[in-house]
C-alpha positions as a printed NumPy array, in Angstrom:
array([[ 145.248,  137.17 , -175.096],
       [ 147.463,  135.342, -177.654],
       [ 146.248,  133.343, -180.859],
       [ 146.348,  129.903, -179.989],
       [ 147.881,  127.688, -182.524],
       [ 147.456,  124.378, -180.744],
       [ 146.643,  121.832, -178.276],
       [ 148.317,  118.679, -176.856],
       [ 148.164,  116.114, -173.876],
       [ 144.751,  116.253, -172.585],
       [ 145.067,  114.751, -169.045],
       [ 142.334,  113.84 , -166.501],
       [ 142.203,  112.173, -162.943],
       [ 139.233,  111.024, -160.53 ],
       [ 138.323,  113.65 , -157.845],
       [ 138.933,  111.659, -154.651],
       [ 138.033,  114.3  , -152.171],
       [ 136.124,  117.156, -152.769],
       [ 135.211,  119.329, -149.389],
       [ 134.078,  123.342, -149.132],
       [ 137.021,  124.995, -147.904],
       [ 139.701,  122.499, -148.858],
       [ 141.818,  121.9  , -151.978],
       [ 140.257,  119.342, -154.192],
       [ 141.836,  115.653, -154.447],
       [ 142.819,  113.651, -157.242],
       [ 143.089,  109.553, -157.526],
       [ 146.316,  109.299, -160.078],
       [ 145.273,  110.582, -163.475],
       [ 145.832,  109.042, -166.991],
       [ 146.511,  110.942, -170.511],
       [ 143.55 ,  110.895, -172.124],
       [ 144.707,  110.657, -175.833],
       [ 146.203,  112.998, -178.85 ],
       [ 144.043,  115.902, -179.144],
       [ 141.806,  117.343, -181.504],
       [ 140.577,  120.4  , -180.037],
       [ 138.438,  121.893, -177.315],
       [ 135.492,  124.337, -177.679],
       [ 135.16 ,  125.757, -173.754],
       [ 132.01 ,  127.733, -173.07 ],
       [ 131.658,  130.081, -169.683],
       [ 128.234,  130.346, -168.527],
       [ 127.837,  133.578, -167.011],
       [ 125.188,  135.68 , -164.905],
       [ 123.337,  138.319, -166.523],
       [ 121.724,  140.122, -163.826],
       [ 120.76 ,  144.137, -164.039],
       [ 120.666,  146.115, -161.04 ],
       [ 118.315,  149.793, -161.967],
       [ 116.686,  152.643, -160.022],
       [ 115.787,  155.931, -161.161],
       [ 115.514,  154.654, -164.466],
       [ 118.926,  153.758, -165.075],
       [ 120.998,  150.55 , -164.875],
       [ 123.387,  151.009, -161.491],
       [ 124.977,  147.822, -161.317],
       [ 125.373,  144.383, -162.976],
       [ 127.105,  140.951, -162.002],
       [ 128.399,  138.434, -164.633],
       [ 130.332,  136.312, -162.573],
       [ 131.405,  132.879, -163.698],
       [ 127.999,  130.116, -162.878],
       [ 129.911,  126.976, -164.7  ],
       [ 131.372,  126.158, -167.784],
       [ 130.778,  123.403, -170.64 ],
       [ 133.688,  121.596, -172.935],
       [ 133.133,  119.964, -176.188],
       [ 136.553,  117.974, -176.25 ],
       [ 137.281,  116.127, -179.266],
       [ 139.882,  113.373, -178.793],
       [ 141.285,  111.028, -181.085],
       [ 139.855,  108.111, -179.64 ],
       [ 139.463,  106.499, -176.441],
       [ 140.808,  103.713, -174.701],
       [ 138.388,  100.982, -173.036],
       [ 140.418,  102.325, -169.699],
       [ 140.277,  105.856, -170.366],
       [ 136.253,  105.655, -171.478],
       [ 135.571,  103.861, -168.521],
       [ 137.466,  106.286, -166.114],
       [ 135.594,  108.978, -167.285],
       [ 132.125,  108.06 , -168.381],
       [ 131.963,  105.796, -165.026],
       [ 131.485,  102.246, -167.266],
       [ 132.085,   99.168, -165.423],
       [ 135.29 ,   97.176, -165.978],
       [ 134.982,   93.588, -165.483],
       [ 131.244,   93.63 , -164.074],
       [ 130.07 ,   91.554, -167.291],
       [ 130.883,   87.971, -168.392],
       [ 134.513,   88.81 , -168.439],
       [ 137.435,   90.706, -166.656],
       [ 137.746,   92.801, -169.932],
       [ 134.143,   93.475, -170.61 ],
       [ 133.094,   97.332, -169.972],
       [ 129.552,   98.155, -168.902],
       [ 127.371,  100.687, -169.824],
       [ 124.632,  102.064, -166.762],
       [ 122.393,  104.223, -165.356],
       [ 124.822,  105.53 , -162.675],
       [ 126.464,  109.452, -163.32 ],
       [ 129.693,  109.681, -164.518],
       [ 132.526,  110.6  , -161.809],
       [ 133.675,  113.97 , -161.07 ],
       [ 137.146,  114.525, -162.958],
       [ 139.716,  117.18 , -163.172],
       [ 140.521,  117.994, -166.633],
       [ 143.472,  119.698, -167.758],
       [ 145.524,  120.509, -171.354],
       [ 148.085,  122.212, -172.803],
       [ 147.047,  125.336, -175.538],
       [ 150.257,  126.307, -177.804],
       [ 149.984,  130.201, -177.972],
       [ 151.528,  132.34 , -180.692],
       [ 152.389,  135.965, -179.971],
       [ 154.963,  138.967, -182.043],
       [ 157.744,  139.646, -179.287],
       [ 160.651,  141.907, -179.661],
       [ 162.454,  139.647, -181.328],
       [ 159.627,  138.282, -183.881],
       [ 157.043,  135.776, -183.358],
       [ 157.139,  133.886, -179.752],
       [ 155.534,  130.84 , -178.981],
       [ 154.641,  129.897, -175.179],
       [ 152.95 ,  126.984, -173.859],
       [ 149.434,  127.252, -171.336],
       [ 148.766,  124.869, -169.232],
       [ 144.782,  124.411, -167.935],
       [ 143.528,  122.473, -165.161],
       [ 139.526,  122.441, -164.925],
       [ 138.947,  121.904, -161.272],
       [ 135.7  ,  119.507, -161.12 ],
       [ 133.722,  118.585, -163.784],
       [ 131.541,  115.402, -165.552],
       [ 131.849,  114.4  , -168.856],
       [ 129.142,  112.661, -171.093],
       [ 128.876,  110.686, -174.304],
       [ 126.245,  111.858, -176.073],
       [ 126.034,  110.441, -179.344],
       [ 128.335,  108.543, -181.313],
       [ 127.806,  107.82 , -185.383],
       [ 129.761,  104.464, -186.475],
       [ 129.282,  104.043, -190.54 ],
       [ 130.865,  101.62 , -193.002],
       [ 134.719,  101.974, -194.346],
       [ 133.82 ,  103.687, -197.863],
       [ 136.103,  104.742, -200.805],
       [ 136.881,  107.553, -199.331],
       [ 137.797,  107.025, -195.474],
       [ 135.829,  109.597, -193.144],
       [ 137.379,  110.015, -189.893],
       [ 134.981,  109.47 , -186.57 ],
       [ 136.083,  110.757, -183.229],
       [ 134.144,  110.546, -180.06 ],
       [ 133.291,  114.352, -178.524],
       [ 133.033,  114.507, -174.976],
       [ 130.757,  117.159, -173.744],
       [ 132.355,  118.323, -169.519],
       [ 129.899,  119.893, -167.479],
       [ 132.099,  122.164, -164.868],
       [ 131.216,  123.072, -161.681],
       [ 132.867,  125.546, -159.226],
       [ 134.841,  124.675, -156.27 ],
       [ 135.328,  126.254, -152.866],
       [ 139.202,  125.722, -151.692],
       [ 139.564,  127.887, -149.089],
       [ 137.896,  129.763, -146.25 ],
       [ 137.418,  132.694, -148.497],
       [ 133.598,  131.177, -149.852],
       [ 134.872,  132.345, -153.269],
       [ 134.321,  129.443, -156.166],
       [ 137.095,  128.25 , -158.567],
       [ 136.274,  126.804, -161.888],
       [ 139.936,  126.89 , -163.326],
       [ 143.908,  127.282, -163.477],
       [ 146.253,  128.335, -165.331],
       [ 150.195,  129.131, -166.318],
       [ 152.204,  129.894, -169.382],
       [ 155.721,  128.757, -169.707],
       [ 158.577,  128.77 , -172.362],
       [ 158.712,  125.374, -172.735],
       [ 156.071,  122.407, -173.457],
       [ 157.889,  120.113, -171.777],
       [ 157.294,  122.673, -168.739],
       [ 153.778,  122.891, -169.298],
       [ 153.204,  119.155, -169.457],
       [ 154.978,  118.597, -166.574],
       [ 152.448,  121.285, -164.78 ],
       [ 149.436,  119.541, -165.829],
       [ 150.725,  116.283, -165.141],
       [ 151.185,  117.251, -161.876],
       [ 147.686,  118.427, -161.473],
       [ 146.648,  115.225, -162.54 ],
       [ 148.581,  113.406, -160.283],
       [ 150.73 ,  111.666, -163.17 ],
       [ 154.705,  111.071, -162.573]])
């Protein structure tokens, strides 16, 4: 692994079909905002196989995953596309509302700026991610008066990941990803996971 150094374009889109044994697909996706950063968590099995007193085997395969993604903000659009608010279903076309109903399943993808010492001196190369299925959640949000000194509030959206079977193999995918030489490349790669032109 490289050092990462940064992150840019967060990008999600609406799953629109999402069947065992097929490749998931995607209503066209929107840039979320500037980023801030991403924490992502793997949750992994911790099972033990013994006999004869001694530990023979062990499985910590990949269960799901969680991501605490801080944005800059959010857009009444954006919020609503991934929280699952209703647009429109208030007193007024531009009035969002807030319900009981789960969020929708998104696809979720960013690009990490890596840092690594080459041949020729430091190189820096450009991952793209794409997070296959997952829900994202609101789950508190602190608003405080302007004060001599300005404190910055952002949102943090906490994704819930799931794994997906695309193929006939029965095997689960969580994630993708590729590293380029360019972040114009990598942009373009997520972008196109997405479903954005």
């Amino acid at each position: 692994m490289k050092p990462n150094v940064g992150m840019v374009h967060p990008v999600a889109a609406v799953v629109a079909t999402s069947v065992k044994g097929s490749p998931v697909t995607y209503s066209t996706g929107k840039v979320v905002a500037e980023a801030r950063g991403a924490t992502l968590n793997w949750d992994r099995a911790d099972g033990h196989f013994y006999g004869d007193d001694a530990e023979l085997d062990s499985d910590n395969g990949i269960l799901g995953y969680t991501i605490d993604f801080e944005p800059t903000g959010l857009s009444d659009e954006v919020r609503a596309m991934l929280l699952g608010e209703e647009a429109g279903s208030g007193q007024s076309a531009d009035e969002y509302t807030v319900t009981d109903a789960a969020a929708p399943d998104v696809g979720f993808g960013y690009v990490r700026v890596m840092r690594e010492n080459g041949t020729n001196g430091v190189k820096t190369t450009y991952e793209g991610w794409w997070f296959y299925k997952m829900k994202f959640s609101v789950n508190g949000e602190e608003t405080r008066t302007k004060e001599r000194n300005i404190e910055w509030r952002t949102p943090t959206l906490t994704g819930t990941g799931m794994g997906v079977s695309q193929d006939a193999t029965g095997k689960l995918s969580f994630a993708c990803h590729k590293s380029f030489d360019t972040m114009a490349d990598a942009i373009s790669y997520v972008n196109g996971k997405a479903g954005i032109t």
